[in-house]
C-alpha positions as CSV (number, residue, x, y, z in Angstrom):
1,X,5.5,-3.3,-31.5
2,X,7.4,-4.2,-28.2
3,X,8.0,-0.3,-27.1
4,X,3.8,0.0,-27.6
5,X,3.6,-3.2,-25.4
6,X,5.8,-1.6,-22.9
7,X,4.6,1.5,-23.1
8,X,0.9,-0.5,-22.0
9,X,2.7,-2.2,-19.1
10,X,3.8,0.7,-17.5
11,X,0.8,2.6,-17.7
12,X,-0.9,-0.5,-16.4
13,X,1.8,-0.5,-13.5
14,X,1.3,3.3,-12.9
15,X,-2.1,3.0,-12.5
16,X,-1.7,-0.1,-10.1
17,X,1.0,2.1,-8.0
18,X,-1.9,5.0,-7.7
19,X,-4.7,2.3,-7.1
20,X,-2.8,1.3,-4.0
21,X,-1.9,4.4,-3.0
22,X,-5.5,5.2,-2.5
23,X,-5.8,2.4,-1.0
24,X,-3.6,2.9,1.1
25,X,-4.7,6.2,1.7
26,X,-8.2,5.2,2.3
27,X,-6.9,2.6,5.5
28,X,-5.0,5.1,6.8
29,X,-7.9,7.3,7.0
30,X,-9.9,4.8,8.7
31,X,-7.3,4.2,11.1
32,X,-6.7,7.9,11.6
33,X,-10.5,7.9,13.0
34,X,-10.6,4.7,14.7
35,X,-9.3,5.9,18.3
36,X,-7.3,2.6,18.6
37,X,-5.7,2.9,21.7
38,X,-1.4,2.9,20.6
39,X,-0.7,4.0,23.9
40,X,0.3,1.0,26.2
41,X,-1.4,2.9,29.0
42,X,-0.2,2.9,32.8
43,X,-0.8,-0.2,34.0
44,X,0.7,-3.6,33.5
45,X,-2.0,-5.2,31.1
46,X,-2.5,-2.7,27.9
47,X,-5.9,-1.0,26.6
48,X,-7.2,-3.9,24.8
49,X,-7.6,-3.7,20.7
50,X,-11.4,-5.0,19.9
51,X,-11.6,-7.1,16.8
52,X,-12.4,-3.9,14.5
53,X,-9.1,-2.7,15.8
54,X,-6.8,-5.8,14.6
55,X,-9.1,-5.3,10.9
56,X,-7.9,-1.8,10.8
57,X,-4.3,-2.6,11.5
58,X,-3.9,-5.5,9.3
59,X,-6.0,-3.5,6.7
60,X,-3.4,-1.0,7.1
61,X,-0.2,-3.3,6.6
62,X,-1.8,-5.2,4.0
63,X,-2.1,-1.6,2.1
64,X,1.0,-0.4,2.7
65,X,2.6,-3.9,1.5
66,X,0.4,-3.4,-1.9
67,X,2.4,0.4,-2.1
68,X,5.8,-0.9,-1.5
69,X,5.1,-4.0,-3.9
70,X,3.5,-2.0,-7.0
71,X,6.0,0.6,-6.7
72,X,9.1,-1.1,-7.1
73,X,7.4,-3.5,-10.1
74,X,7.0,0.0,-11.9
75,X,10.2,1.0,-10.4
76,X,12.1,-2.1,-12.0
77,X,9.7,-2.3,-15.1
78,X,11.3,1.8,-16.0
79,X,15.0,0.8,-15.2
80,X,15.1,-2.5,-16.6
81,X,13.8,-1.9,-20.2
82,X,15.9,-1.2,-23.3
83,X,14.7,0.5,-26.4
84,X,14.4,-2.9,-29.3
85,X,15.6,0.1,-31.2
């Protein structure tokens, strides 16, 4: 019964690794077609970021956070487990 429960959980944590990936996917896209200006540009003050801008970005991190946090609970949830067996 455990290895069936286990077996559950890490499809469950599979499928939460892919869901952020497309997540993650899907803010990078938006970002990727935002024309936020990354370039500090020439003068002293830089191009200025509009509200929309700082969304994207901390969209972005908040995605890539969601990757790097589901992926090592999978990560540790494969290593960690041993067979009741």
């Amino acid at each position: 019964m455990g290895s069936r429960n286990h077996d559950r959980e890490l499809r469950e944590a599979r499928a939460s690794y892919i869901g952020a990936v497309r997540r993650f996917d899907r803010a990078l896209r938006r970002f990727d077609v935002s024309d936020i200006p990354m370039d500090p540009g020439p003068d002293r003050e830089p191009y200025p970021w509009t509200a929309q801008h700082v969304a994207l970005v901390l969209e972005l991190i908040d995605a890539l956070t969601a990757v790097v946090g589901t992926r090592r609970a999978w990560d540790g949830m494969r290593r960690e487990w041993l067979s009741p067996h």
